[in-house]
C-alpha positions in Angstrom: 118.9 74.5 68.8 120.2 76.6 71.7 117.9 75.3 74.1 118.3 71.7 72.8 122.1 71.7 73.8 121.2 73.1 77.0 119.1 70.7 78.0 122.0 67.7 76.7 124.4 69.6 78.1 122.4 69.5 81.9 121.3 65.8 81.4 125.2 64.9 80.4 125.9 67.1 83.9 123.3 64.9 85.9 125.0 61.8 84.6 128.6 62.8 85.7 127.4 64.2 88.7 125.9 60.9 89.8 128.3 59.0 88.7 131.0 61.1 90.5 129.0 60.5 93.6 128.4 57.1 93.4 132.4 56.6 92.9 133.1 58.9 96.0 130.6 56.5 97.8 131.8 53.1 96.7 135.0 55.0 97.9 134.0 55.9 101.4 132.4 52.1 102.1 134.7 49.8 100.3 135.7 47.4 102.4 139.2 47.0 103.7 139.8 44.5 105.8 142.9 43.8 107.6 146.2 41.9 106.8 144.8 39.5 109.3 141.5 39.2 111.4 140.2 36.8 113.9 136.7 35.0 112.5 134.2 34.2 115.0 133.7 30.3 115.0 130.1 29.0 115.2 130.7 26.2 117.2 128.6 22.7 117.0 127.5 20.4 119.4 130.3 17.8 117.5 132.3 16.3 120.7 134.7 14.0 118.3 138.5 14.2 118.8 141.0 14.4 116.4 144.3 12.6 116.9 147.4 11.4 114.3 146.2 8.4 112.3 142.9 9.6 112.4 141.0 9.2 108.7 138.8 12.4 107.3 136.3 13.2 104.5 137.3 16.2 102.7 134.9 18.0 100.2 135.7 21.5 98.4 132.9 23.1 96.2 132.3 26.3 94.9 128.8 26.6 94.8 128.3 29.7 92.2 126.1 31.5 95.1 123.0 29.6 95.0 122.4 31.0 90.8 124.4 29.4 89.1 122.6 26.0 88.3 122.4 24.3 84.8 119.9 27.1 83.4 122.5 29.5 83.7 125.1 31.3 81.7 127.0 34.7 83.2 128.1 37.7 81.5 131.6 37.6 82.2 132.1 34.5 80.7 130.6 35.1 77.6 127.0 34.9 78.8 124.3 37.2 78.6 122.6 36.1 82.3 123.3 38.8 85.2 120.7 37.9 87.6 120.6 34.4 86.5 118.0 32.5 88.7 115.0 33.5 90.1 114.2 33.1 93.7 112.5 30.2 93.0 115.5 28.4 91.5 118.0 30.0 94.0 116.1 27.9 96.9 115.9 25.0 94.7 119.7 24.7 93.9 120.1 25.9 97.4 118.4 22.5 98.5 120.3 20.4 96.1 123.5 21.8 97.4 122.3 20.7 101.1 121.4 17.6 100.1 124.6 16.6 98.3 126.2 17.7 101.3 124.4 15.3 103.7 124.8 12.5 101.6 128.7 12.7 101.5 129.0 13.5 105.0 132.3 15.5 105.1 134.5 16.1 108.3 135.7 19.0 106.8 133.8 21.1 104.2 135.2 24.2 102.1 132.6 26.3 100.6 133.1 29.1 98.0 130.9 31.3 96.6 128.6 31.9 99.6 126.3 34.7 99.8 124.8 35.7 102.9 122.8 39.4 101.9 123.4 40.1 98.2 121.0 40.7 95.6 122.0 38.5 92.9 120.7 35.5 95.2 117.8 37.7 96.9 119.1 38.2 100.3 119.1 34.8 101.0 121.6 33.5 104.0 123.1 30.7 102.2 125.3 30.4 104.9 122.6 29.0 107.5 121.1 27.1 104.7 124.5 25.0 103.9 125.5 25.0 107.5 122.1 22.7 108.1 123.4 20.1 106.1 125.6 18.8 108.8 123.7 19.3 112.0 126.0 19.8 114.7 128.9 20.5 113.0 131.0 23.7 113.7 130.9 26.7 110.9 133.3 29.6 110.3 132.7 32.6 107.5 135.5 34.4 106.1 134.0 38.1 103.7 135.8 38.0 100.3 133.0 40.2 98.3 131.5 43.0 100.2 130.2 45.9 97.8 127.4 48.3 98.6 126.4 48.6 94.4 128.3 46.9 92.0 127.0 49.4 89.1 127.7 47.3 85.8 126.7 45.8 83.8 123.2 46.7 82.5 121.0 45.5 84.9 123.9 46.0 87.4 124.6 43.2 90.0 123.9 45.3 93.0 124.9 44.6 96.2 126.9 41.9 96.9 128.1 40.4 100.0 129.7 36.9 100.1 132.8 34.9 101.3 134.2 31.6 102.2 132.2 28.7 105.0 134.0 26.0 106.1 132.3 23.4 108.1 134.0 20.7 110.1 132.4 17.9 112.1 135.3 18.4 114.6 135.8 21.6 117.2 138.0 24.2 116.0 140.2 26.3 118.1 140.7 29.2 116.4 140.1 31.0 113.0 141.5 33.6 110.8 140.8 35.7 107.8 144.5 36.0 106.0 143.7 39.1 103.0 145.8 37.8 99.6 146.8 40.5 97.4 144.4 42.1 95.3 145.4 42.8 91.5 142.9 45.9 90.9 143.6 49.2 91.8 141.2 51.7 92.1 138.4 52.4 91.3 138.4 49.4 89.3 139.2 47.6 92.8 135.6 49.0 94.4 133.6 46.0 92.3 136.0 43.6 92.8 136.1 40.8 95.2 138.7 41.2 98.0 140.4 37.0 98.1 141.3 36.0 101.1 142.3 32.6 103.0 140.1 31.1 105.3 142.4 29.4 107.9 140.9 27.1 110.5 142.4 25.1 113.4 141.6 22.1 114.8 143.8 20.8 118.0 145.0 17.3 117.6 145.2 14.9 120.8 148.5 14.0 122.6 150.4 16.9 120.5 150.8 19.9 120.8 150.5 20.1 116.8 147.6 20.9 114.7 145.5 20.5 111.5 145.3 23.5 109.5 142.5 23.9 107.4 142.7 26.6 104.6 139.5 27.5 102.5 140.5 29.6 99.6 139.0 31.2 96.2 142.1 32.7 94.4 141.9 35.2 91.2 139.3 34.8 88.2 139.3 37.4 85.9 143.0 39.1 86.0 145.8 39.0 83.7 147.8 36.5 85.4 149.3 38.4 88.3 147.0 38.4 90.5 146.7 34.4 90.5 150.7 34.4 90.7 150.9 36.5 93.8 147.7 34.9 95.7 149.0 31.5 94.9 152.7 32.6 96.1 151.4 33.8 99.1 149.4 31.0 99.9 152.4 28.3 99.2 154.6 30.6 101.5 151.6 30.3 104.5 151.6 26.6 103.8 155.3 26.2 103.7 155.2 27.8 107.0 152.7 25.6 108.9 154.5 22.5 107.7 158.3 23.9 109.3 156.1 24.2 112.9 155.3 20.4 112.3 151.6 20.7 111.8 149.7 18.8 108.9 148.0 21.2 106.0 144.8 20.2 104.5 143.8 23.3 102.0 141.0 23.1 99.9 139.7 25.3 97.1 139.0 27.0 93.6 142.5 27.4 92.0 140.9 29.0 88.8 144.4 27.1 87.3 145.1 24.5 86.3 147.7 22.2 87.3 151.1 21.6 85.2 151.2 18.5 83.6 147.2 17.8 83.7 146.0 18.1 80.1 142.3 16.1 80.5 140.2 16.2 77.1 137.8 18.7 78.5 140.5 21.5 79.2 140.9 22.8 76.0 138.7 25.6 76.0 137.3 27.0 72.7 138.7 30.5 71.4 137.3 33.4 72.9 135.7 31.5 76.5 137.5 32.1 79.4 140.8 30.5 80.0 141.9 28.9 83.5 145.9 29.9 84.7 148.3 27.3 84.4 149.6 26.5 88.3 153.4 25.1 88.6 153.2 22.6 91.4 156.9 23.5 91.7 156.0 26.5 94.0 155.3 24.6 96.6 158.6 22.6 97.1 159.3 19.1 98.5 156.9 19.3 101.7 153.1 19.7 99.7 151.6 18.5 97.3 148.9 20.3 95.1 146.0 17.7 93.6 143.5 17.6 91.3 141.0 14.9 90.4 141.2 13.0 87.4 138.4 11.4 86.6 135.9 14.3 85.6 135.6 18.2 84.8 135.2 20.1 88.4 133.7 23.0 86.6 131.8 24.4 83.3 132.1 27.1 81.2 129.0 29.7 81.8 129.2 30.7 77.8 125.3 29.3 78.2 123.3 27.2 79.5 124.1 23.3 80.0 120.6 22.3 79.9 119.9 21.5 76.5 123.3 22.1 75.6 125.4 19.5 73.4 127.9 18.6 75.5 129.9 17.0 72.6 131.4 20.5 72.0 130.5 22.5 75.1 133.5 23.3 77.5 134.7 22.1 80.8 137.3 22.5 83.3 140.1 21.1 85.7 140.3 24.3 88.5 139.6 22.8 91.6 141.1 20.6 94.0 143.9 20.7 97.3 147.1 20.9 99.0 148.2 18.7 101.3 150.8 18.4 103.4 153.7 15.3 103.4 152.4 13.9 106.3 148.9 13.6 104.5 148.2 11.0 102.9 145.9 10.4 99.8 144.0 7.3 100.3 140.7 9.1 97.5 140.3 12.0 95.4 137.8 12.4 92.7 135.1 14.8 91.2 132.0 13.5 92.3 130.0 14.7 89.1 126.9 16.0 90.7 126.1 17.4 86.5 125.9 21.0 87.2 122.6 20.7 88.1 122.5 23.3 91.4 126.3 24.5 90.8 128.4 25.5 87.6 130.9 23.7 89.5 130.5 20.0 91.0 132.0 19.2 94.6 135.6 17.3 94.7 136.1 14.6 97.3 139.8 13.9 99.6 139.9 10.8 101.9 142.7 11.2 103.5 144.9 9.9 107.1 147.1 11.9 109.1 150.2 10.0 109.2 151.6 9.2 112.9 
């Protein structure tokens, strides 16, 4: 009996020891980026102006890192699935992702969801495979998820490393990474994604004004605060742009909802994952926050669609834009792709920058 506590004694040792050192080493590499960092643009062979009056194609989509497609469901949303495609399937939706992009031909292109070396989408470098969609166009990649070993659950998702690409058909002048407060503290904060705004600038002819393009992911899985503060933050940034004279154009996965919008599909069943509820108020007189209206932008990952009855399965309203006052909205829709390669579909702006 002796020697049989010994040995659970050791063996319960072993375990804390590791796990104490893999805490101190998540500790030592966890990245901490900046308040604000300069991005390195990509730029394209694109040699198009951009002037006031001028129309643009807009198109945000979170594209659940290449694994996400209609065979998946995820753990934290009631799911089972961890590693939920094979490498197989990642190329596959990979290629439906590229293709959906060529077709609609965006000026501007937010991307979420983008890995670029992490082992839930086998290393691949999504970012040079979405960037091919729109040959000559420039790119820009903004880190939001860099973790040596995310440790749960069981089989743990690894390494990560992912962020935000925005594309755009015309030259950018300058980019920046803009951290948003994070909700976590530590060491609950070492697995977690660190959100950010992708902000992109694109010169506009005869003024000394510009577009300002924001790419942004905001909170998922937080109590509420988190989404509050990031989305405070990022009506405060915009508010800001607009006083300088410049036209906004921000694109992204709200995980909220917006006040007043109360579609069919929203109305998620008890116990699934529940989108925050956005007041448009926060962002005043001079922008305007938009959703489609005419189909779901995202799924629930409580299982699979395919095969599915989609009678009863849920959806959601969570993506969409801001736009400035001096935008205006000539087309927005959800261009319902059906969750085959994404658990989200891509959401289209038309839009002219008012002289």
């Amino acid at each position: 009996m002796k020697k049989a506590v010994k040995i659970v004694g050791i063996e319960a040792g072993v375990v804390l020891l590791l796990a104490v050192l893999l805490i101190l080493t998540l500790t030592v590499t966890e990245y901490r980026p900046a308040d604000r960092e300069a991005l390195q643009i990509d730029q394209g062979t694109e040699t198009k102006t951009l002037a006031p009056g001028a129309e643009l194609n807009v198109v945000s989509w979170n594209v659940g890192y290449g694994a996400l497609g209609d065979n998946a469901d995820f753990f934290m949303d009631g799911g089972k699935m961890v590693q939920s495609a094979d490498q197989n399937r990642v190329t596959e939706n990979l290629l439906g992702i590229r293709s959906t992009l060529t077709e609609l031909q965006p000026d501007l292109c937010f991307l979420q969801e983008v890995d670029i070396n992490s082992d839930r989408s086998w290393h691949t470098d999504e970012r040079s495979v979405l960037a091919a969609a729109l040959p000559g166009a420039s790119s820009v990649f903004a880190p939001n998820y860099r973790v040596l070993y995310v440790p749960y659950p069981v089989p743990p998702i690894g390494h990560v490393d992912a962020g935000l690409l925005t594309l755009s058909s015309l030259p950018l002048s300058s980019a920046e990474r803009i951290q948003l407060p994070c909700p976590f503290s530590w060491p609950v904060r070492l697995g977690q994604l660190k959100r950010c705004l992708l902000v992109s600038r694109l010169p506009l002819e005869g003024t000394d004004k510009e577009l300002v393009a924001v790419n942004f992911h905001l909170e998922a899985y937080d109590d509420g605060s988190g989404k509050a503060a990031q989305t405070e933050m990022l009506a405060d940034f915009l508010t800001a742009e607009v006083e300088k004279g410049n036209y906004v154009i921000a694109g992204g996965d709200f995980n909220q909802v917006i006040s007043g919008m109360d579609p069919a599909w929203q109305h998620a069943r008890a116990g699934l994952w529940m989108p925050g509820v956005l007041d448009v108020s926060e962002f005043g007189d001079v922008l305007s926050a938009i959703m489609p209206d005419n189909g779901p932008t995202c799924r629930s990952l409580d299982q699979p669609l395919a095969g599915a009855d989609l009678s009863t399965f849920q959806f959601y309203l969570i993506d969409g834009f801001i736009v400035s006052n001096n935008v205006q909205m000539n087309l927005l829709e959800t261009d319902d792709r059906g969750f085959l390669c994404a658990d989200h579909n891509p959401v289209r702006l038309q839009v002219t920058l008012m002289p």
